[in-house]
Residue, then its C-alpha position, 0 to 999 in steps of 0.5 A: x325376115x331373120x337374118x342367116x342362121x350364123x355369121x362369118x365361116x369359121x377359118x377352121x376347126x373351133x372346139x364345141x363342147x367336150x364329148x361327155x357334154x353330148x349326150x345320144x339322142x338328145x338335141x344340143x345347142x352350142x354357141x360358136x362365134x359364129x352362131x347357134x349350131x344343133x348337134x345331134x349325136x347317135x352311135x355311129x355319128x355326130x351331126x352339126x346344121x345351123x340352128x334356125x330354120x331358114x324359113x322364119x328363123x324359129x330355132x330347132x333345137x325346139x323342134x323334133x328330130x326323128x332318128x334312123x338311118x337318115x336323121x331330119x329335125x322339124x322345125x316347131x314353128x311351120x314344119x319344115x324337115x332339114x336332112x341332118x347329114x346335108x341340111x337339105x330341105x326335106x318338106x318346106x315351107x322353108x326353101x333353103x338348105x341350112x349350113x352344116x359342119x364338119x365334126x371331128x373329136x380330138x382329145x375328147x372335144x368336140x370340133x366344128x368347121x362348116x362344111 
C-alpha cells in the first residue's frame, strides 16, 4: 500500500507556477515540498487535489479528467473518479477523498495551501 498522496500541510501559502505555465484543460503537475499536487485550470477556475490515487497511488495527472460543471479526474489504474472542487470519491474502488488546496493567483504566480 503507497504512502499519503503528500507530506506534512504547507504552513501557508506556497507559489506553484506562474500563471501562463497553466495552460485551460490540460492537467499539470507540480512539485510542491509537500508532494505531487494535479492542477487543472478552466476559465472560471483553478482546481488543486493531490496527485495520486488513494486507492494504489497510481498518479492522476495519467488519467482522464472530464470537464463541465462539476469537473472529476479518473484514475488510470482502476478507475476511481475524485470531484476536482472537493477531492470526494465519486466512483471507488478508492474509499478515501484526496487532499485539495486553496488556489489563489498573486502577481501572476500561482498559489497553494490545502484546504
Amino acid at each position: 500500500m503507497p504512502g499519503p498522496p503528500y507530506r506534512a500541510p504547507m504552513a501557508d501559502w506556497t507559489a506553484a507556477l506562474p500563471i501562463d505555465e497553466l495552460p485551460l484543460a490540460t492537467s499539470t503537475v507540480v512539485t510542491l515540498q509537500e508532494g505531487k499536487v494535479l492542477l487543472y485550470r478552466t476559465e472560471e477556475r483553478i482546481y488543486a487535489i493531490a496527485n495520486r490515487c488513494t486507492h494504489q497511488g497510481a498518479p492522476l495527472d495519467r488519467g482522464v479528467v472530464k470537464a463541465g460543471a462539476d469537473p472529476s479526474v479518473t484514475c488510470p489504474a482502476h478507475g476511481s473518479v475524485f470531484r476536482l472542487a472537493d477531492g470526494r470519491v465519486m466512483r471507488p474502488p478508492a474509499g478515501t477523498s484526496l487532499p485539495t488546496f486553496e488556489v489563489r493567483v498573486t502577481d501572476g504566480m500561482v498559489e497553494l495551501r490545502p484546504s
